[in-house]
C-alpha positions as CSV (number, residue, x, y, z in Angstrom):
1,X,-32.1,-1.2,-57.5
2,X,-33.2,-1.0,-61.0
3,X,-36.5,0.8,-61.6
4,X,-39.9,0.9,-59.2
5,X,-42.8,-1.2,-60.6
6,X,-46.0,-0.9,-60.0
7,X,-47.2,-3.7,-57.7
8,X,-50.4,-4.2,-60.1
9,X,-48.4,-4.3,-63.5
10,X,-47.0,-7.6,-64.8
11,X,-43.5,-7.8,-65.8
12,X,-42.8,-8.8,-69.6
13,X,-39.3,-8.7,-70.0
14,X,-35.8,-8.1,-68.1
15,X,-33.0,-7.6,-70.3
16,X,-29.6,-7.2,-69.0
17,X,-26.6,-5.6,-71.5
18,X,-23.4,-5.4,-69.3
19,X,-19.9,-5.7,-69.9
20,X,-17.4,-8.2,-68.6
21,X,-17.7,-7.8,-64.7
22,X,-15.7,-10.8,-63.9
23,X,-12.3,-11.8,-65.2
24,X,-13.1,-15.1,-63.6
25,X,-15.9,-17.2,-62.8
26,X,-16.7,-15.8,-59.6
27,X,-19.7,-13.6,-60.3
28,X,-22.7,-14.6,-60.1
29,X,-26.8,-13.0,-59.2
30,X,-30.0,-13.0,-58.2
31,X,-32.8,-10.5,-59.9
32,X,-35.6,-9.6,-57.6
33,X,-38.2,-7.8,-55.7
34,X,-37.2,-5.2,-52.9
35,X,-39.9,-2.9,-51.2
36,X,-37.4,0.3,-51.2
37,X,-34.5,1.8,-52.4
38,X,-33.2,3.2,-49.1
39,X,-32.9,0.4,-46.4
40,X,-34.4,-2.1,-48.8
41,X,-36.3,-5.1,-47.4
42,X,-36.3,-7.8,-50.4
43,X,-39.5,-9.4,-51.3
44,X,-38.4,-12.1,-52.7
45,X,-34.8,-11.6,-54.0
46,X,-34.1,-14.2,-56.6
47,X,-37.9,-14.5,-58.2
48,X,-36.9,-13.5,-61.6
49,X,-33.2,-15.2,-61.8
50,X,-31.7,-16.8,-59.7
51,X,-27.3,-17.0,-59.0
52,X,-27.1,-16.2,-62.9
53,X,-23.3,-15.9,-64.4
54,X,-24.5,-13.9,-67.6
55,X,-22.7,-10.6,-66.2
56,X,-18.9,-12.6,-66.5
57,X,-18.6,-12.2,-70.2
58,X,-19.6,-8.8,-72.0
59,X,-23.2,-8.9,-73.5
60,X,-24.7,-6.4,-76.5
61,X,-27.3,-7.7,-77.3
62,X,-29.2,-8.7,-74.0
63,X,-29.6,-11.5,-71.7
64,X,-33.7,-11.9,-71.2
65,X,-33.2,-12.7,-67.3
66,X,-37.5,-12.3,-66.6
67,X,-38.0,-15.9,-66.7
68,X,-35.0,-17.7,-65.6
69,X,-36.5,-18.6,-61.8
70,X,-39.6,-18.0,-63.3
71,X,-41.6,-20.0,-64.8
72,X,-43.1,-18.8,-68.4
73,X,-46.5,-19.8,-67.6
74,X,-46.6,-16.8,-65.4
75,X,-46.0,-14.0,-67.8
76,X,-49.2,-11.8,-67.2
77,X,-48.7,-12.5,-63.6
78,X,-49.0,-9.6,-61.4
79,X,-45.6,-8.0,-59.6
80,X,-47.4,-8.3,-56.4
81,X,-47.5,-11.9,-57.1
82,X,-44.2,-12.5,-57.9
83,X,-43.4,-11.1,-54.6
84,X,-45.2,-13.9,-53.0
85,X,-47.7,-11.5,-51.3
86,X,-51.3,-12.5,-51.2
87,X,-53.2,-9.8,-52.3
88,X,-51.8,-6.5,-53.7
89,X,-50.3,-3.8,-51.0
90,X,-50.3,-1.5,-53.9
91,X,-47.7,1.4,-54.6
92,X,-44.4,-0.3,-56.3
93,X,-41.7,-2.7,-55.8
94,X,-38.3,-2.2,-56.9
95,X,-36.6,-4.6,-59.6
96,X,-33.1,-5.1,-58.1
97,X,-30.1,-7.4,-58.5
98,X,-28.1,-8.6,-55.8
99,X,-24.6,-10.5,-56.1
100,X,-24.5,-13.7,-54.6
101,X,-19.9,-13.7,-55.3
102,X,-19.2,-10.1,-56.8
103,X,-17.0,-10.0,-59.6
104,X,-13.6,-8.2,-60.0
105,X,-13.8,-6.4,-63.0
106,X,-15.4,-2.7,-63.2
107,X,-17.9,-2.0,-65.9
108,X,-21.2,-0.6,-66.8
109,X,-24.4,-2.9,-66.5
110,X,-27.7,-1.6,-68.3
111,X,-31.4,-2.8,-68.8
112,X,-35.1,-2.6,-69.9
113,X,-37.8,-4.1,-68.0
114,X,-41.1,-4.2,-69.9
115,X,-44.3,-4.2,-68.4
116,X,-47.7,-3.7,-68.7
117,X,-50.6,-2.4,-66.5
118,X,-54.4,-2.8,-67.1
């Protein structure tokens, strides 16, 4: 798990920075919506990207991840809607990757997530 969202607030931006994690091609990932960190139930687990290989190769200067399953019309769109839910449960989701093929290379992965709440 990355960071808890408020299910009202519309994601911006996901930006990845990482370092090589995969002396392969293995790796690959899904960013996504859980509703916990401990036993985590995903939401929709691949909403935002979707078996990306951006974390094989080092990256500096971010990989904007937000809108790769995601279609950029729906920037503004509410976190409770990217979750597929129909109307908002409130409280937060959690932004979280998940590795489809892990990678076999150790290294340090950050991020920002922007987003905004009315």
């Amino acid at each position: 798990m990355l960071a808890p969202i408020p299910t009202n607030a519309a994601i911006i931006s996901i930006k990845l920075f990482n370092d090589d994690l995969d002396s392969g091609t293995t790796n690959t990932c899904d960013v996504g919506l859980w509703t916990a960190v401990s036993s985590p139930a995903a939401k929709d687990d691949d909403c935002y990207a979707s078996a990306i290989t951006d974390l094989r190769g080092a990256v500096t200067t971010g990989t904007e991840v937000a809108f790769e399953a995601r279609n950029v019309n729906l920037m503004g769109q509410r976190v409770w809607e990217d979750a597929g839910d129909s109307t908002d449960p409130g409280g937060h989701y959690f932004v979280g990757l998940i590795f489809d093929a892990a990678g076999d290379t150790a290294g340090d992965l950050s991020y920002v997530i922007t987003y905004v709440v009315d």
